[in-house]
C-alpha positions as a LaTeX table, in Angstrom:
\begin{tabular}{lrrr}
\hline
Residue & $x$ (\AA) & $y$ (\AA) & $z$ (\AA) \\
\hline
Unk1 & $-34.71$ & $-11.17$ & 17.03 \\
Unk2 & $-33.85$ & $-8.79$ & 13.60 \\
Unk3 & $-35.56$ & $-8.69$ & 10.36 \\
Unk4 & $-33.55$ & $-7.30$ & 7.82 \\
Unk5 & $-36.31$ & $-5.36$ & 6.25 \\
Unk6 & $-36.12$ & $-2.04$ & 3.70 \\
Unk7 & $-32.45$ & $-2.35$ & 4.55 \\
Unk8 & $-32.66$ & $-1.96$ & 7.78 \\
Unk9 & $-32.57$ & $-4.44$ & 10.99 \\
Unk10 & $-35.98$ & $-3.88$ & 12.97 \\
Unk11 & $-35.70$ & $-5.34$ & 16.27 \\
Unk12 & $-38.81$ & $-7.69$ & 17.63 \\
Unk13 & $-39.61$ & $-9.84$ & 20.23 \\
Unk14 & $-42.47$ & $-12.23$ & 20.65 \\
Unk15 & $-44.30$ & $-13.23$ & 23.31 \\
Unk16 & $-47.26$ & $-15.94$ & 23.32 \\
Unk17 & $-47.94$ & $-18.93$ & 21.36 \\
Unk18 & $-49.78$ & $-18.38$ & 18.32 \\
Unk19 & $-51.55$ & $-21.79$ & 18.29 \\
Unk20 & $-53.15$ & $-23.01$ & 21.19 \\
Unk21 & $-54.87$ & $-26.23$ & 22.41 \\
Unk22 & $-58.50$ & $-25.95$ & 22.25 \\
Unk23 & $-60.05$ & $-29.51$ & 22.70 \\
Unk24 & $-60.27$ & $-31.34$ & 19.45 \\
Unk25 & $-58.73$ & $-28.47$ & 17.61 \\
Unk26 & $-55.46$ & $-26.06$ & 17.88 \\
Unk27 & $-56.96$ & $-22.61$ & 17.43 \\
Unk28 & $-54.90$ & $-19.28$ & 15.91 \\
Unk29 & $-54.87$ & $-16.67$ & 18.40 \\
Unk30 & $-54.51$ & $-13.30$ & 17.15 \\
Unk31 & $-51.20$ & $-11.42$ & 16.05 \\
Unk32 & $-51.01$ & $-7.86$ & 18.00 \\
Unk33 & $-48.09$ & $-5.65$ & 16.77 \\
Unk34 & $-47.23$ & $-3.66$ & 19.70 \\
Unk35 & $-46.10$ & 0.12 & 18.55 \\
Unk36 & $-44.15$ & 2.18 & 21.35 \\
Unk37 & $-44.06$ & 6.03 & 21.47 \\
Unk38 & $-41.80$ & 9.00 & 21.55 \\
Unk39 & $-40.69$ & 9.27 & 18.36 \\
Unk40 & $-37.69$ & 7.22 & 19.64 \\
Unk41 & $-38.92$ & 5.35 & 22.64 \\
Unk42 & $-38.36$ & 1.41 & 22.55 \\
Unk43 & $-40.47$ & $-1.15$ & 23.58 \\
Unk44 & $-39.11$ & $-2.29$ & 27.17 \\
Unk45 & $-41.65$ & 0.16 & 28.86 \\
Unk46 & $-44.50$ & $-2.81$ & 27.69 \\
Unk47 & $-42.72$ & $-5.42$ & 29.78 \\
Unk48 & $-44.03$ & $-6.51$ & 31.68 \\
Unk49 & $-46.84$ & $-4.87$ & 31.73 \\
Unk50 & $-48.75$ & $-6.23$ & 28.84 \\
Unk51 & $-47.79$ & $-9.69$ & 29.32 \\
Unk52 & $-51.51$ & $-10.49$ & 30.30 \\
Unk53 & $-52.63$ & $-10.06$ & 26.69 \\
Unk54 & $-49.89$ & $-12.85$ & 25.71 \\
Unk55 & $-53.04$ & $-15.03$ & 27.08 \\
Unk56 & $-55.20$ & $-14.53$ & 24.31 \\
Unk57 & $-53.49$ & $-12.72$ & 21.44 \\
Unk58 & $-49.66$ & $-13.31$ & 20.61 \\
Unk59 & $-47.70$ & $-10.11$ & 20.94 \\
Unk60 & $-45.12$ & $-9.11$ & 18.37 \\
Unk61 & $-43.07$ & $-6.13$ & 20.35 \\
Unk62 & $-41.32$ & $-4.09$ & 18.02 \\
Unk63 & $-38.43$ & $-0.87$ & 17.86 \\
Unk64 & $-38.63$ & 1.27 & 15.07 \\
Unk65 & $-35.86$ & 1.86 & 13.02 \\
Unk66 & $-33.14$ & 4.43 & 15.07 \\
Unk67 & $-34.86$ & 2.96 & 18.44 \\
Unk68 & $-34.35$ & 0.67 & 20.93 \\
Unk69 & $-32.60$ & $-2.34$ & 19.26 \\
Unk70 & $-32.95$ & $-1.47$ & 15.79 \\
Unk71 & $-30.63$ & 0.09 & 13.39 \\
Unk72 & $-29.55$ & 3.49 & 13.69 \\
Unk73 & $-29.05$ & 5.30 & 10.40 \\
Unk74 & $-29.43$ & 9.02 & 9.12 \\
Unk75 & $-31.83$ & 11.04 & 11.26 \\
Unk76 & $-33.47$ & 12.30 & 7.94 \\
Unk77 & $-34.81$ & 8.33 & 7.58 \\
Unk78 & $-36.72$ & 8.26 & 10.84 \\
Unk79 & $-39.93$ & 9.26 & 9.40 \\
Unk80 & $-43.49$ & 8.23 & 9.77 \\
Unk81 & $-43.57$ & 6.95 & 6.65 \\
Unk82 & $-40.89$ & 4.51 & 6.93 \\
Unk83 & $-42.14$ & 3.37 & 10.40 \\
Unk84 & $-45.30$ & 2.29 & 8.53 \\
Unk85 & $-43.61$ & 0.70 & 5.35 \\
Unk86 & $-41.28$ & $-1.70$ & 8.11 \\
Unk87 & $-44.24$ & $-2.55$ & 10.33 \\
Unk88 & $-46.00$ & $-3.76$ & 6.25 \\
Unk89 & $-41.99$ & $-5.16$ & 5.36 \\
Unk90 & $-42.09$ & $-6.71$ & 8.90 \\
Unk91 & $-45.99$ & $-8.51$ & 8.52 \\
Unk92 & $-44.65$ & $-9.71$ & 5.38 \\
Unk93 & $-41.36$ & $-11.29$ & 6.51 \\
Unk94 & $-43.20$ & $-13.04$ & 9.26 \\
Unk95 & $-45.61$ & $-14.48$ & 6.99 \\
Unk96 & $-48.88$ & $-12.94$ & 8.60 \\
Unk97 & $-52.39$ & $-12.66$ & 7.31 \\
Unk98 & $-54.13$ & $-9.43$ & 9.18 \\
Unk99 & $-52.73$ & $-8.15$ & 12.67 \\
Unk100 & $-53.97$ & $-6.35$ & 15.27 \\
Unk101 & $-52.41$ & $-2.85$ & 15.98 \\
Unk102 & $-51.45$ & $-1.69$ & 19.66 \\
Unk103 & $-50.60$ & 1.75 & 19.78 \\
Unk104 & $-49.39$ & 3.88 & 22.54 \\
Unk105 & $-49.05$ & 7.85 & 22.12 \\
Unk106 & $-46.97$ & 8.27 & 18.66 \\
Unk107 & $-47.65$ & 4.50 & 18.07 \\
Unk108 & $-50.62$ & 5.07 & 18.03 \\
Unk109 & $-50.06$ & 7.74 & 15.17 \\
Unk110 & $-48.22$ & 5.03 & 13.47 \\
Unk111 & $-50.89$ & 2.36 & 13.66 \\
Unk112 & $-53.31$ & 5.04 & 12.73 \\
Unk113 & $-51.20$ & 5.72 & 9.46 \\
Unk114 & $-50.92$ & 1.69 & 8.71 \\
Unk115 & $-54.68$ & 1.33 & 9.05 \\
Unk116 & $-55.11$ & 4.06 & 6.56 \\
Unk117 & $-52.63$ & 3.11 & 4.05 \\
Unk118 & $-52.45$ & $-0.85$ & 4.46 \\
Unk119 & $-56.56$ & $-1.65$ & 5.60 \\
Unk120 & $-56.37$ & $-4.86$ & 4.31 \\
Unk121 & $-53.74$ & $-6.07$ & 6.84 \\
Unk122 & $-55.13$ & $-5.16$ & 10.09 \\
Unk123 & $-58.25$ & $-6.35$ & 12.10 \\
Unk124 & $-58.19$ & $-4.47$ & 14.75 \\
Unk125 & $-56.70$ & $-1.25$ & 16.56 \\
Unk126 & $-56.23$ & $-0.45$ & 20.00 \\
Unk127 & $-55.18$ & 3.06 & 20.81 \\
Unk128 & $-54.11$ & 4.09 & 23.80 \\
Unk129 & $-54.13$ & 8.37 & 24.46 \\
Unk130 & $-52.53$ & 8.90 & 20.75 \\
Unk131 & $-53.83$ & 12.01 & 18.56 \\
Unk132 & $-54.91$ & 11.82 & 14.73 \\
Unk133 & $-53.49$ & 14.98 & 13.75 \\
Unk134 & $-50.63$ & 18.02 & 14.87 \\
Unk135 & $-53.24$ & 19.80 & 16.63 \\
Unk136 & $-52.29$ & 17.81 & 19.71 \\
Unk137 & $-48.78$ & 19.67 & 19.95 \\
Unk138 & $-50.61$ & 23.25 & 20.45 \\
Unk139 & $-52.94$ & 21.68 & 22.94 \\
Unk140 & $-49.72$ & 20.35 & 25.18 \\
Unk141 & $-48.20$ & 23.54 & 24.65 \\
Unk142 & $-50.46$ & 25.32 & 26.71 \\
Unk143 & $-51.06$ & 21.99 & 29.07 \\
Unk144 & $-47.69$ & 22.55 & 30.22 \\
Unk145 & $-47.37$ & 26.31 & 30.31 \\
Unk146 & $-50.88$ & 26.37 & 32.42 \\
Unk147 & $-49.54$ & 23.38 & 35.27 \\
Unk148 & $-45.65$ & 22.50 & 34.41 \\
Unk149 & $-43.29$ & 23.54 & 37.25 \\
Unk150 & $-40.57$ & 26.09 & 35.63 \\
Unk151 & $-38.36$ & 22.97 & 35.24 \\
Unk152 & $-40.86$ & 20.95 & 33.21 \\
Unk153 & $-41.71$ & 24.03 & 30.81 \\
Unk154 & $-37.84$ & 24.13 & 30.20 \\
Unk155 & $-37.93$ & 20.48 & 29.76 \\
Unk156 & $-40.86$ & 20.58 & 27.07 \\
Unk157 & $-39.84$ & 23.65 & 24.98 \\
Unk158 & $-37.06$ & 21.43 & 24.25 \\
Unk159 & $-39.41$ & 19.25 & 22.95 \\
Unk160 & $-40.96$ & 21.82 & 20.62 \\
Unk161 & $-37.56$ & 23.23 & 19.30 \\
Unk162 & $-36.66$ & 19.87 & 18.32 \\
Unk163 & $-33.30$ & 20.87 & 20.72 \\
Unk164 & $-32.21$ & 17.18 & 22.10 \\
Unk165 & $-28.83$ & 17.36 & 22.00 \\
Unk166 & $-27.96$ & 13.85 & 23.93 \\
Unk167 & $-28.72$ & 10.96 & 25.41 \\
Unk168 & $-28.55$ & 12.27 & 29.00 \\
Unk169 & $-30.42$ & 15.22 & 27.99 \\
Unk170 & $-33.20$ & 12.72 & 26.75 \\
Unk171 & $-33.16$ & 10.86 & 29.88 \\
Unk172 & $-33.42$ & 13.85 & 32.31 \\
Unk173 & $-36.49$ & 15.00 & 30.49 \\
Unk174 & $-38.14$ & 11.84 & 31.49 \\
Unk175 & $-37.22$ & 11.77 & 34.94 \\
Unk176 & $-37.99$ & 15.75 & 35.44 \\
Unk177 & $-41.60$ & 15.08 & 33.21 \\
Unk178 & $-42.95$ & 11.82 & 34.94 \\
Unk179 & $-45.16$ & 13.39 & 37.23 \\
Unk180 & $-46.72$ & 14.76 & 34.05 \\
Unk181 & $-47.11$ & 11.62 & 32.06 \\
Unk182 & $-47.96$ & 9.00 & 34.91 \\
Unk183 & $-51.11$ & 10.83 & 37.43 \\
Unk184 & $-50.46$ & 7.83 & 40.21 \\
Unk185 & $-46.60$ & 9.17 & 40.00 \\
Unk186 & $-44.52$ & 8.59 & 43.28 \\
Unk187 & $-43.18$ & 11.92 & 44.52 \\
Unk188 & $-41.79$ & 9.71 & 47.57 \\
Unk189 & $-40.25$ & 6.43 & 46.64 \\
Unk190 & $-38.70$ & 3.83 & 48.77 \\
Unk191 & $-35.29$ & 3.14 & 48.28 \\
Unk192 & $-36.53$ & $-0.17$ & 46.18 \\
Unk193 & $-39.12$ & 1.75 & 44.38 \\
Unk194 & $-36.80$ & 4.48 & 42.99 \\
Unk195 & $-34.04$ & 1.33 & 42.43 \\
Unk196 & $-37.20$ & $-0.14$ & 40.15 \\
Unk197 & $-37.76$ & 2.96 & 38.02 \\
Unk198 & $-33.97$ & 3.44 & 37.91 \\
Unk199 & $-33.28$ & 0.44 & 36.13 \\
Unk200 & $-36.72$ & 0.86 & 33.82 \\
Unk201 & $-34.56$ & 4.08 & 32.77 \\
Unk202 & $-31.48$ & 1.83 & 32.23 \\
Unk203 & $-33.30$ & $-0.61$ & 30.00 \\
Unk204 & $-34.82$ & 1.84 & 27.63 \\
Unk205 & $-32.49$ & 2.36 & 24.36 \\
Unk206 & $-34.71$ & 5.60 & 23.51 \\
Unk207 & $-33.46$ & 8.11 & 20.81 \\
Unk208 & $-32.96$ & 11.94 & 20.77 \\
Unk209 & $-32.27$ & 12.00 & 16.73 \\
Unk210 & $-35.62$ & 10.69 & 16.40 \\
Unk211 & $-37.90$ & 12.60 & 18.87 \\
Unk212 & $-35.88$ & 15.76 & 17.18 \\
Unk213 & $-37.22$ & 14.31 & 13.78 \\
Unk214 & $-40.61$ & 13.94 & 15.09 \\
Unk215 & $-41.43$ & 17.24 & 16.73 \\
Unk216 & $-38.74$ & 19.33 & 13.99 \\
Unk217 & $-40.79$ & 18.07 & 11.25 \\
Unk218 & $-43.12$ & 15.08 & 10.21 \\
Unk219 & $-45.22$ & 15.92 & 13.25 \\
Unk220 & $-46.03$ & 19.11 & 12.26 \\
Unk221 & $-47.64$ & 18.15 & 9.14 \\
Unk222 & $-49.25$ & 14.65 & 10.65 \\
Unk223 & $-52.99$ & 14.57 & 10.02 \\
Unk224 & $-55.13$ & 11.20 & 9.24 \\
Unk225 & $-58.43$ & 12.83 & 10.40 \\
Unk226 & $-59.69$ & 12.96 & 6.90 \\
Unk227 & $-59.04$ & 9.45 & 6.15 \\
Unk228 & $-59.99$ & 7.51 & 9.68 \\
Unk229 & $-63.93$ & 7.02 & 8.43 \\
Unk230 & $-62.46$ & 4.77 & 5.54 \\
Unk231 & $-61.30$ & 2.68 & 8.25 \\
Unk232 & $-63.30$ & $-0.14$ & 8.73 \\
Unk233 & $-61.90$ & $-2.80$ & 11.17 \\
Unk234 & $-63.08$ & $-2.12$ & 15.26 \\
Unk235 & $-60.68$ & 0.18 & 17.20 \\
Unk236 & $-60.59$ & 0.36 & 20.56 \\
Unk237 & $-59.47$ & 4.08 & 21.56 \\
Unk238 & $-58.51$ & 4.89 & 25.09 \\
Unk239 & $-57.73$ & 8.09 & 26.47 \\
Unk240 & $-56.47$ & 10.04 & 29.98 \\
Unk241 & $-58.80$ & 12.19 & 32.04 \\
Unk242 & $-55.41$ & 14.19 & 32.69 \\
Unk243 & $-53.14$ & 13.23 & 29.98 \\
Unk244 & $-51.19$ & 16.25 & 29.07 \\
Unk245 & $-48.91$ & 15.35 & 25.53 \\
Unk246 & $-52.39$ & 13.82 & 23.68 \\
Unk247 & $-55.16$ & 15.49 & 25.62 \\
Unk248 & $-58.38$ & 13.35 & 25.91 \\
Unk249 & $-59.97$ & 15.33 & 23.11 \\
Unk250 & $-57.86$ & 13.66 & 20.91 \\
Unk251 & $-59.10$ & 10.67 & 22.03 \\
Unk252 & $-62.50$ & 11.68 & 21.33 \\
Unk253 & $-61.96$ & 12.77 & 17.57 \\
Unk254 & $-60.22$ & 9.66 & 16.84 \\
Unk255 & $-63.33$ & 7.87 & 18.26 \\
Unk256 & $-65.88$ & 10.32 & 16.30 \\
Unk257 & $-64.18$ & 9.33 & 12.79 \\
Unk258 & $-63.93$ & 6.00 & 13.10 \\
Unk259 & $-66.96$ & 4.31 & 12.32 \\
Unk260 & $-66.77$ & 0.96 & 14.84 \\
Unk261 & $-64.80$ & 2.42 & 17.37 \\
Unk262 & $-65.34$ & 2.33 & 21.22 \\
Unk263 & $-64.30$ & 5.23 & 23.55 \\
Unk264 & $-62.75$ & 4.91 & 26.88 \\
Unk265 & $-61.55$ & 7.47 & 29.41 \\
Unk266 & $-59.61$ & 6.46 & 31.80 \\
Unk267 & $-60.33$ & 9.34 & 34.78 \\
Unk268 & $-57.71$ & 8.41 & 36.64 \\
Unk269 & $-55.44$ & 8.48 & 34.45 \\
Unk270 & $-52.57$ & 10.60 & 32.56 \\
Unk271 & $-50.31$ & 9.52 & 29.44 \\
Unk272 & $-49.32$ & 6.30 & 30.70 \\
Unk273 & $-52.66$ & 4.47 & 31.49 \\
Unk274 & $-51.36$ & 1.33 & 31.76 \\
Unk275 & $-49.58$ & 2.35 & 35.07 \\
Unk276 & $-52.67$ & 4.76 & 36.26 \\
Unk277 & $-55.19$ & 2.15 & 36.28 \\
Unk278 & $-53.63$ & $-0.84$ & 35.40 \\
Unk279 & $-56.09$ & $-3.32$ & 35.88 \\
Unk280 & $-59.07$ & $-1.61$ & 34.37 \\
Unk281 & $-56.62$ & $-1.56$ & 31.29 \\
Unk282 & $-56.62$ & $-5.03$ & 31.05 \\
Unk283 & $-60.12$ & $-5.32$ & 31.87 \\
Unk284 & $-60.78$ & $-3.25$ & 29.03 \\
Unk285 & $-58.79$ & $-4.79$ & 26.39 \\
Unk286 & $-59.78$ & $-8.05$ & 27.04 \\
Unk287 & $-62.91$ & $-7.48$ & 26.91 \\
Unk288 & $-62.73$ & $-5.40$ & 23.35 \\
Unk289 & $-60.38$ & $-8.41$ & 22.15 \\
Unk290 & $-63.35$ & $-11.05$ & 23.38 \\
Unk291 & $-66.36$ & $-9.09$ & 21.65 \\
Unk292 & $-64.82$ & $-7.23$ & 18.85 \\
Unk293 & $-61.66$ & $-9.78$ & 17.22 \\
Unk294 & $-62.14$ & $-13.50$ & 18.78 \\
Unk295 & $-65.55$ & $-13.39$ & 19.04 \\
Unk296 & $-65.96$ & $-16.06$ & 21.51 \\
Unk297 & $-67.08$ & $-13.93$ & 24.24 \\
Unk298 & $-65.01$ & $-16.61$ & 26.59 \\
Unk299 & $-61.43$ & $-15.91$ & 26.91 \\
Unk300 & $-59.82$ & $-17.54$ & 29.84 \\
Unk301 & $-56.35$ & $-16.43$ & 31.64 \\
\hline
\end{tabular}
């Protein structure tokens, strides 16, 4: 589905009812806008594996503008800023009250940025190993220098130089980096395995101009640490043990300036948590969403 929204066709998918039977009543379950990374990932790396939370909150997947499905345009226009005035353009054209925020890595920044500008529209934030600020970028730097293979510190500085200069290029990174962003990586696959991951590489619509963007100049001036104590909705904030792009400490900061904020570390765990240690993932949103957002203390799957 499209929503033609500061001119430009943002790409979302939903998944969940929002109403639900409950006995004499139908009862509203949350709305969670789910926020993908990069700059200029998509959101096909969620499916499936947040389909879970479709049980008790209604997710609302969306690309930002130059990603995934959405419109391309000039580079110059894939900002921060205009990631967070669609996701407000986007709430409005679907006629929702407050939302819930799920943020992984630079959607996290994003949701982070929302909360701070639009507070009135969210209650509640889930980050998952994001960063409040450009300090992050120095941290990965020497990450990556300290434990990258010669091919993987090749494969970040082009990260840092803001040097994508393809598609292909894009995609190699990922396949050469996965052992850094996933710590239960595969280094031997079976023939089906490697077929699976494959075609999770073939699915994603991610984009160079935007990660180039990113990392060549918004990021380097990102910072919300000032602002997160204003914030005053519950945020779950989750963080890798070993995560290497958004180190845990970043994790912990976030979690320090937010006033009702709970802090998770995942030990097991790199950038992409949700793979790492799946089901204590969903054991731990679920249980945030029960206490912190519904209430009810008895959500049932």
């Amino acid at each position: 589905m499209f929503a033609k929204v500061n001119d430009t066709r943002i790409f979302f998918d939903v998944e969940g009812a929002g109403w639900v039977p409950d006995g004499p009543i139908m009862r509203k379950k949350p709305v969670c806008f789910v926020l993908h990374g990069g700059p200029g990932g998509d959101h096909t790396g969620f499916k499936p594996v947040l389909s879970p939370i479709a049980d008790y909150m209604q997710l609302v997947y969306i690309d930002n503008r130059g990603s995934g499905q959405s419109d391309r345009g000039p580079q110059e226009t894939y900002t921060l800023e205009n990631n967070v005035e669609d996701l407000e353009a986007l709430r409005n054209y679907l006629g929702l009250d407050k939302v819930v925020l799920l943020g992984h890595s630079y959607g996290g920044m994003v949701a982070q940025s929302y909360a701070v500008k639009y507070p009135d529209s969210i209650e509640g934030l889930i980050l998952i190993t994001t960063s409040p600020s450009y300090e992050f970028i120095e941290k990965a730097k020497a990450i990556v220098a300290d434990t990258g293979t010669e091919e993987q510190q090749k494969m970040a500085q082009l990260v840092w130089d803001a040097a994508f200069e393809n598609q292909d290029q894009l995609g190699n990174y990922y396949k050469v980096m996965a052992p850094l962003y996933a710590h239960t990586h595969n280094f031997n696959p079976t023939k089906e395995e490697q077929e699976k991951a494959d075609n999770a590489r073939q699915r994603s619509k991610r984009s160079f101009e935007a990660l180039n963007e990113g990392f060549g100049g918004f990021l380097k001036e990102y910072d919300v640490r000032a602002q997160l104590p204003a914030i005053k909705v519950p945020a779950l904030v989750i963080g890798g043990r070993h995560d290497w792009i958004t180190h845990v400490s970043e994790s912990e900061e976030i979690a320090k300036r937010i006033p009702d904020s709970e802090l998770v570390i995942f030990e097991n765990s790199s950038h992409s948590v949700m793979k790492d240690e799946y089901d204590l993932f969903h054991e731990t949103v679920k249980g945030f969403v029960e206490r912190k957002i519904i209430g009810t203390g008895a959500l049932s799957c």
